[in-house]
C-alpha positions as CSV (number, residue, x, y, z in Angstrom):
1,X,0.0,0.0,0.0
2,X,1.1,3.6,-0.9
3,X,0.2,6.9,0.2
4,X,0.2,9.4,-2.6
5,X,1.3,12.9,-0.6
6,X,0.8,16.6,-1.6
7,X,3.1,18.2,-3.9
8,X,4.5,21.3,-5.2
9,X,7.4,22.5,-7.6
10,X,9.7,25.0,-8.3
11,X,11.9,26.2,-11.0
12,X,14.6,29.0,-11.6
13,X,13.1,31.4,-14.1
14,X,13.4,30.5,-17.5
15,X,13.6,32.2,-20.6
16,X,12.6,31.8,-24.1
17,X,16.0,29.1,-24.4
18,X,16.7,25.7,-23.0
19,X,17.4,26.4,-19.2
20,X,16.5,23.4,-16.9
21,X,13.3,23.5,-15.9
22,X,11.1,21.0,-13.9
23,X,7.9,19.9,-15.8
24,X,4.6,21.7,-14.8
25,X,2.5,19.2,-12.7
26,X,5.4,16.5,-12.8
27,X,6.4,16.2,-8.8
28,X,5.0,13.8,-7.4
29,X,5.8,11.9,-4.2
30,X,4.6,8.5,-2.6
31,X,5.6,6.5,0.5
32,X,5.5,2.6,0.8
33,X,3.7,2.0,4.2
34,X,6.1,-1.2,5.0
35,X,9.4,-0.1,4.1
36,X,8.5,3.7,4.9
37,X,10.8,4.7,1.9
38,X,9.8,7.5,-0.1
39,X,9.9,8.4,-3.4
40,X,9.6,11.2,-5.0
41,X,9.4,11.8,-9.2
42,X,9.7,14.5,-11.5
43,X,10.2,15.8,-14.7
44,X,13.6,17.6,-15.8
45,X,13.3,19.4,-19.8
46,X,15.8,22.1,-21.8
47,X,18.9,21.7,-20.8
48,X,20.6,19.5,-18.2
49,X,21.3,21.4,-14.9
50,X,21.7,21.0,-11.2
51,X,18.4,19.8,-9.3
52,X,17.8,20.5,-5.3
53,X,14.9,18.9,-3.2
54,X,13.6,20.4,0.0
55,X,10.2,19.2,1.9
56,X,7.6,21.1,3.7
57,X,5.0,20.4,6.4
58,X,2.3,23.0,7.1
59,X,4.6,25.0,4.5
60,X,8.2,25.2,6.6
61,X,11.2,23.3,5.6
62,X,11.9,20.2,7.5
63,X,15.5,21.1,7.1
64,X,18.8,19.8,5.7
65,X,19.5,17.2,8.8
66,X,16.1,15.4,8.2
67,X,16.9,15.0,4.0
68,X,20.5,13.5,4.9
69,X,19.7,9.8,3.6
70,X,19.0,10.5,0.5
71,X,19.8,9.5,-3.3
72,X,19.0,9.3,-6.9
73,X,18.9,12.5,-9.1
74,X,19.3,14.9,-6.4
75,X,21.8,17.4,-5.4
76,X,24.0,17.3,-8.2
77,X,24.0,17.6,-11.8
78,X,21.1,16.1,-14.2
79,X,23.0,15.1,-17.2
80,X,19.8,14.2,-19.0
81,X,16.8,15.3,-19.1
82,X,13.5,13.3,-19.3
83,X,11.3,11.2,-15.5
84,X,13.7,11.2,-12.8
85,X,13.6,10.0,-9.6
86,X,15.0,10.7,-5.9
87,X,14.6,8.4,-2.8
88,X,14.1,9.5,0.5
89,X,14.6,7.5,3.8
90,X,12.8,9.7,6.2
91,X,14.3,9.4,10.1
92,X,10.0,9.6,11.7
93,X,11.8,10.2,15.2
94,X,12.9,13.6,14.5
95,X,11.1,16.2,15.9
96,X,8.1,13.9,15.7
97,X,7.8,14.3,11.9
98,X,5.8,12.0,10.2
99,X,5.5,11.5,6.2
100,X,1.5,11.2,7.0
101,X,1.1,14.6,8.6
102,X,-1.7,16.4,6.6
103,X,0.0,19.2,4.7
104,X,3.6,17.6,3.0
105,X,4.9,19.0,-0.2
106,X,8.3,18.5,-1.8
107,X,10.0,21.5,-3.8
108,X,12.1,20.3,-6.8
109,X,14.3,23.2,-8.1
110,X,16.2,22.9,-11.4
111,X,19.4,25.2,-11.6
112,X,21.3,26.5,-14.6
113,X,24.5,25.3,-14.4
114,X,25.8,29.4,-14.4
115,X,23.2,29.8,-11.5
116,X,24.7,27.7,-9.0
117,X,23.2,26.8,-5.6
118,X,25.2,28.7,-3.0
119,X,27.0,25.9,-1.1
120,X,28.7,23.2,-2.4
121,X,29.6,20.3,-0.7
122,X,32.9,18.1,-1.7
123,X,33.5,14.7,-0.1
124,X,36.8,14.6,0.4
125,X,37.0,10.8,1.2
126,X,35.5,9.8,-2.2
127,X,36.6,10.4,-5.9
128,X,34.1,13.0,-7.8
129,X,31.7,13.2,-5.0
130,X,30.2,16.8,-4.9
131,X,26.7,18.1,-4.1
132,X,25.1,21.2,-4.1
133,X,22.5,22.9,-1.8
134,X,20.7,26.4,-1.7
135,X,21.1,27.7,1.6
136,X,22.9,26.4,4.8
137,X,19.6,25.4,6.3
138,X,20.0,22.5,3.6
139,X,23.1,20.8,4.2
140,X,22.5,18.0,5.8
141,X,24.4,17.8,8.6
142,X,24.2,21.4,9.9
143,X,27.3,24.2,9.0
144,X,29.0,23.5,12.4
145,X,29.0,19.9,11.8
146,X,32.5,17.9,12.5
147,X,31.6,16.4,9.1
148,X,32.5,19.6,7.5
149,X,35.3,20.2,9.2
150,X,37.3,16.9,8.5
151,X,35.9,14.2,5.9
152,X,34.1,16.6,3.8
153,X,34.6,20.5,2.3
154,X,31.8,22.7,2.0
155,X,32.0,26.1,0.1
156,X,30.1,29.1,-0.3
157,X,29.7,31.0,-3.2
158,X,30.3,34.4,-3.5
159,X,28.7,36.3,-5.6
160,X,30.8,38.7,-7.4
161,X,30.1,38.5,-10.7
162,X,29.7,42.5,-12.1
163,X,30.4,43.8,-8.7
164,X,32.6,46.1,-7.8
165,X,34.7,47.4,-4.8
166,X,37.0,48.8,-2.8
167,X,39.7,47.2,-2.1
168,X,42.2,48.4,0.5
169,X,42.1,50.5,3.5
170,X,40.6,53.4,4.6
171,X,43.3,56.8,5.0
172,X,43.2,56.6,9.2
173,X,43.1,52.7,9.7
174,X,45.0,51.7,12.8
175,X,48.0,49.6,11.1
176,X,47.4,51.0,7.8
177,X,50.3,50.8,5.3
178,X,49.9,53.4,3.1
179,X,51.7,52.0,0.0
180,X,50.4,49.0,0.2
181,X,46.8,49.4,1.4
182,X,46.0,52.4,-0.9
183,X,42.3,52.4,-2.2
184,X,41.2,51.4,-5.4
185,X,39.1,49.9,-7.2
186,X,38.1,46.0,-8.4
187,X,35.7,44.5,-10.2
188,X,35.1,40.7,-11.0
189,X,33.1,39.0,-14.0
190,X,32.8,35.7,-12.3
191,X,31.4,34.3,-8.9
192,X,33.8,32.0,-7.4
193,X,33.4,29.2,-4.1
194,X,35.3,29.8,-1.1
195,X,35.9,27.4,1.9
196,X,33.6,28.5,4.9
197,X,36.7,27.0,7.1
198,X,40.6,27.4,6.4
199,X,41.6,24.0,5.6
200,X,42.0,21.5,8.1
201,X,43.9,18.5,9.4
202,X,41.3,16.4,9.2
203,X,40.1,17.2,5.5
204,X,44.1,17.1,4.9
205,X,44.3,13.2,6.0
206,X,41.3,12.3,3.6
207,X,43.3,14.1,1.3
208,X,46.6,11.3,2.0
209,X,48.2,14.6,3.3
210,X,50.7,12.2,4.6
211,X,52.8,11.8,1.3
212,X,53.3,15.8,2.0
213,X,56.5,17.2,3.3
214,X,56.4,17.6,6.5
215,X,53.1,15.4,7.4
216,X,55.5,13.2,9.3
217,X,56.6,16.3,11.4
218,X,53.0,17.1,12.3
219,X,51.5,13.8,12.8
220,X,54.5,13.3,15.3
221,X,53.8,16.3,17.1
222,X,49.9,16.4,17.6
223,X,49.2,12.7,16.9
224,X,45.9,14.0,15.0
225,X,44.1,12.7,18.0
226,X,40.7,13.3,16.7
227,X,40.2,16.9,18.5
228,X,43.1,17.8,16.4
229,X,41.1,17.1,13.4
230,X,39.6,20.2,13.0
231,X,42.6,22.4,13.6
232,X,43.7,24.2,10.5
233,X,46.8,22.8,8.4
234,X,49.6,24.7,9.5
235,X,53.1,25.3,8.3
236,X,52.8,24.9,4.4
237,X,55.3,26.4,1.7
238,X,53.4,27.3,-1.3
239,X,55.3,24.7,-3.6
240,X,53.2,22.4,-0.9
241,X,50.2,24.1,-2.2
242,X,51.4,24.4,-6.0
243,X,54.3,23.2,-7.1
244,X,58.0,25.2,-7.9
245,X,56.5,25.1,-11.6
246,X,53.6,27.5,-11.2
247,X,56.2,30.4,-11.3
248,X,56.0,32.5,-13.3
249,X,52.3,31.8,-14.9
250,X,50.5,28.6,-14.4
251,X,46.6,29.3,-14.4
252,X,44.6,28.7,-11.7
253,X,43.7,24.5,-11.6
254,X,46.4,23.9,-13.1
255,X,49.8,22.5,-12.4
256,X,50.8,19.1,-11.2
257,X,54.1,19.1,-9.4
258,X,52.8,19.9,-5.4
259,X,51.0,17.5,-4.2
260,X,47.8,19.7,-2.4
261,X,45.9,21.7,-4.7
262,X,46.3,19.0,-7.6
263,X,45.0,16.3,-5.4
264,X,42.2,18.3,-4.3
265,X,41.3,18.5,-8.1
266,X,42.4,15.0,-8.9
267,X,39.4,13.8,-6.3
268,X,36.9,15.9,-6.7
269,X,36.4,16.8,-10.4
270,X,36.5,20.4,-9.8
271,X,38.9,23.3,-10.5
272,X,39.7,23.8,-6.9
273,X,43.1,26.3,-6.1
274,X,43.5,29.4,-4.1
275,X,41.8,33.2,-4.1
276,X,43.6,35.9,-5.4
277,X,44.1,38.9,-3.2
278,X,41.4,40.6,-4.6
279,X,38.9,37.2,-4.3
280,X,39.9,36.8,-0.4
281,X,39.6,40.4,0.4
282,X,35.9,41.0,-1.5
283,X,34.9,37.6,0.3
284,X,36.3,38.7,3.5
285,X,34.0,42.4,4.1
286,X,31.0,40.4,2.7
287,X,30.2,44.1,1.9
288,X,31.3,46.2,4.9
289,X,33.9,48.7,4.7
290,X,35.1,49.2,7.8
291,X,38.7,47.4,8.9
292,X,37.0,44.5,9.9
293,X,33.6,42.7,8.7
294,X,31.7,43.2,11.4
295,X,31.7,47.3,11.7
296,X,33.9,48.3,13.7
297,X,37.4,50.2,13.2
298,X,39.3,49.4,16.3
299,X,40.1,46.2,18.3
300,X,36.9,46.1,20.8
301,X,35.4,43.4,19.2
302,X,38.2,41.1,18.3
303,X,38.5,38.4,20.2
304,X,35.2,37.5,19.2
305,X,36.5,37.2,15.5
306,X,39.8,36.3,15.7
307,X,42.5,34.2,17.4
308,X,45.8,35.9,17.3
309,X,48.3,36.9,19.6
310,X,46.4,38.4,22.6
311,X,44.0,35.4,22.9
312,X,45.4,32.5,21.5
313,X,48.3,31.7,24.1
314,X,50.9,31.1,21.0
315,X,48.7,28.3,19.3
316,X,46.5,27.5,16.9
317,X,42.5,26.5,17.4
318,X,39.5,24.3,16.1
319,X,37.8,26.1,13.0
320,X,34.7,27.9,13.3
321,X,34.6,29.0,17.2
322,X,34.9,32.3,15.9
323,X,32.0,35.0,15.1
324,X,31.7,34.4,10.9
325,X,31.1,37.3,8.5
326,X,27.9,38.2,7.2
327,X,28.4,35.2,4.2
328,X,29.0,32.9,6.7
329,X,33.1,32.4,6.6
330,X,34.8,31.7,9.5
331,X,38.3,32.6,10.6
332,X,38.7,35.0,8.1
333,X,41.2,36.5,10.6
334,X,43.6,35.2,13.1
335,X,44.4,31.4,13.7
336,X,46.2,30.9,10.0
337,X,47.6,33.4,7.6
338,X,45.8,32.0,4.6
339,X,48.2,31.7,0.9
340,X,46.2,33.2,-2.2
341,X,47.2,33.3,-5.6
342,X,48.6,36.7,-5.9
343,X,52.1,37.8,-6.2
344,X,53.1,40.6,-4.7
345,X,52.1,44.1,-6.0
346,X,52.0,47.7,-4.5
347,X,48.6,49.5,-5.0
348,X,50.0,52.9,-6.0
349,X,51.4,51.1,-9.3
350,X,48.1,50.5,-10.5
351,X,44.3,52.3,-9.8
352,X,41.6,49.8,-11.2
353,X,41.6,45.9,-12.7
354,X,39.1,43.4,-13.4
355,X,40.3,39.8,-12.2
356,X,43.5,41.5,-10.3
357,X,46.2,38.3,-9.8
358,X,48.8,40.7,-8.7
359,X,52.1,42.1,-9.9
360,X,51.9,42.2,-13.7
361,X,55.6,43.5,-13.9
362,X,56.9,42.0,-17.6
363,X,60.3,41.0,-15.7
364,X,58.2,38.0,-14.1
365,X,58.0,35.9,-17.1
366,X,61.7,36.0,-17.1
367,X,62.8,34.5,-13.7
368,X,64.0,30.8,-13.8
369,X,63.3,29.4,-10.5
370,X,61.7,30.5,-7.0
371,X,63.6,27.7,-5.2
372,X,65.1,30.3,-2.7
373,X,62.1,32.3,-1.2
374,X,63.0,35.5,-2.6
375,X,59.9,36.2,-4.6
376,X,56.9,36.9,-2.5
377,X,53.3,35.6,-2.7
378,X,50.5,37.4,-0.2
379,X,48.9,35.6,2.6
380,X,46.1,37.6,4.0
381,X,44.1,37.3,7.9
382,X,47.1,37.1,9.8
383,X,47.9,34.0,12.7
384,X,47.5,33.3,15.8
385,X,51.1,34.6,16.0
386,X,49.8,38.2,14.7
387,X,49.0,41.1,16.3
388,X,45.9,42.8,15.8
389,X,47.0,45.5,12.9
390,X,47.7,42.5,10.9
391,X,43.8,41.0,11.2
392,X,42.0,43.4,9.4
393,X,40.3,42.8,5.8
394,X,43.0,45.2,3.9
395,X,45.8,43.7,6.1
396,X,48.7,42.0,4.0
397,X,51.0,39.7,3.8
398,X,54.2,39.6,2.1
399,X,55.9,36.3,2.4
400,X,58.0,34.5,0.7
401,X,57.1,31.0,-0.9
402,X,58.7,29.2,1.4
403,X,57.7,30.8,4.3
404,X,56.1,27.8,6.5
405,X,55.5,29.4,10.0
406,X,51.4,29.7,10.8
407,X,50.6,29.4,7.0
408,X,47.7,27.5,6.2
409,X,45.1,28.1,3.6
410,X,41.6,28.5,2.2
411,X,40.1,26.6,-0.6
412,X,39.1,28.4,-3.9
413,X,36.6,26.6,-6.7
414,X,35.3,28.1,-10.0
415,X,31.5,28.3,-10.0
416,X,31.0,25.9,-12.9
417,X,30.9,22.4,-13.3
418,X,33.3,21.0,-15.7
């Protein structure tokens, strides 16, 4: 015996061309009474695109942690169009939801693939295993979860696409340095994914960190009991990150001589590398122009935000104790300085870009090798080792590429699918 349920769809706008769409009347969704599995059908037409379920009783969302055991064309990208079907084991202990209450709907919403949901999800553990969802009350396990802080990455995405802004700081700014802070402005044509967390231990061990450099060192000193899981990587060169052979100009996801970043890319399918300068910045004041991203222009406030040398007794901490920013990224100062793309390039040498990667000097091309540290990439947030001039949004970092002391990382991810 099944019960058919109430249903309901949605679709992203479409226009008069092909964008995924969900069939009018097409949702449907039934429950066997033995098994209690549910199942719920639809209809996907134009093109292929990525397709998100959420359910409602009395018409609120059950939320993320009560969809986690589900599978079939859900969450990821519909190759084909034509019926499709997604499978649903409901937990009926939770909150004492039941599949039978009177007023159940489920939501099917088809994305272009250049309209991407605004988290996506990477499981670390497991080759090409990605998922999207539309708003952190989706993911299934809940943003804080020690899931996404070890086994599995979850990214935002920023939407920066034909925005503009200013980057740098403000004439004033305690710790301000002039030259290198001066304001100007950026814009971006693209949206991009950035790690909510910097990088941790525990994603770095599904990621066989251990054939890295070092590993041994770290393993040996913190035994990666599993409370050290979620501290952030610490003490990478950038060659860790990308390889001696992205000097002088290797594009973004690509490169194969470090072991990190083409790994990352290797498992999951996905162009995933660092932020420029410009990327982290933007992401970092999630719109607020002040020296740090929650309003304020002194230190007041700080150790709410940040771990760094006034509060975190010389050490580094778990991810995501902090206060986030408004787009909900955490540690965006203090604990790690975080590597990005960039080279190093004074402000005053240039007034407005589009896609800034830093330094555009023609000598660059002409350098061999950056084997001996002299060249400088920026790392931007500051450390737990930093003092609090150094964690501010327009704060930055000049270091040289093998530079190892409190540098750790954030991940970067195009907003496509390849």
């Amino acid at each position: 015996m099944k019960k058919t349920m109430m249903i309901a769809m949605s679709v992203i706008a479409a226009a008069a061309s092909a964008l995924p769409v969900i069939k009018n009347d097409s949702v449907s969704i039934v429950q066997d009474a033995a098994t209690g599995r549910v199942t719920i059908g639809y209809t996907l037409t134009g093109d292929p695109g990525v397709v998100t379920l959420d359910v409602l009783t009395n018409g609120v969302s059950i939320g993320g942690e009560n969809l986690r055991r589900l599978g079939g064309d859900v969450n990821r990208k519909i190759e084909t169009t034509g019926a499709k079907t997604i499978s649903w084991i409901p937990d009926q202990t939770v909150n004492g939801f039941k599949l039978t209450d009177a007023d159940v709907k489920a939501v099917v919403t088809a994305w272009p693939t250049n309209n991407l949901p605004d988290y996506l999800v990477v499981d670390l553990s497991m080759s090409r295993k990605y998922y999207f969802y539309p708003n952190e009350g989706q993911l299934p396990h809940g943003v804080t979860s020690h899931v996404y802080k070890t086994s599995q990455l979850v990214m935002r995405k920023i939407h920066a696409a034909g925005k503009t802004f200013r980057m740098g700081s403000h004439e004033g700014e305690a710790g301000r340095v002039d030259v290198d802070e001066r304001a100007h402005f950026v814009s971006f044509t693209n949206d991009f994914y950035l790690g909510i967390y910097e990088f941790t231990k525990g994603q770095a061990k599904a990621l066989l960190y251990q054939h890295l450099e070092g590993y041994a060192d770290y393993a040996n000193e913190f035994g990666y009991a599993p409370e050290r899981d979620e501290w952030p990587v610490e003490g990478l060169r950038y060659s860790h990150l990308r390889g001696s052979s992205s000097f002088p100009k290797v594009p973004r996801g690509e490169g194969s001589e470090a072991f990190a970043l083409p790994n990352a890319r290797s498992r999951s399918g996905l162009c995933i590398d660092l932020p420029t300068e410009a990327e982290w910045e933007f992401a970092c004041r999630a719109g607020v122009s002040a020296a740090r991203y929650d309003g304020t222009d002194d230190d007041s406030t700080l150790d709410d935000l940040a771990w760094y040398s006034a509060n975190a007794s010389g050490t580094v901490h778990p991810v995501g104790l902090k206060k986030p920013n408004a787009w909900g990224l955490y540690d965006m100062y203090g604990n790690v300085k975080e590597w990005t793309h960039s080279w190093y390039e004074r402000y005053d040498e240039w007034s407005y870009q589009v896609e800034p990667i830093g330094w555009n000097g023609v000598n660059k091309d002409n350098y061999a090798s950056d084997q001996d540290g002299s060249y400088n990439r920026m790392a931007r947030g500051g450390s737990y080792k930093s003092a609090a001039t150094e964690c501010r949004s327009a704060a930055r970092g000049k270091t040289g590429i093998n530079s190892t002391s409190g540098m750790g990382y954030r991940a970067w991810c195009r907003a496509v699918i390849p």
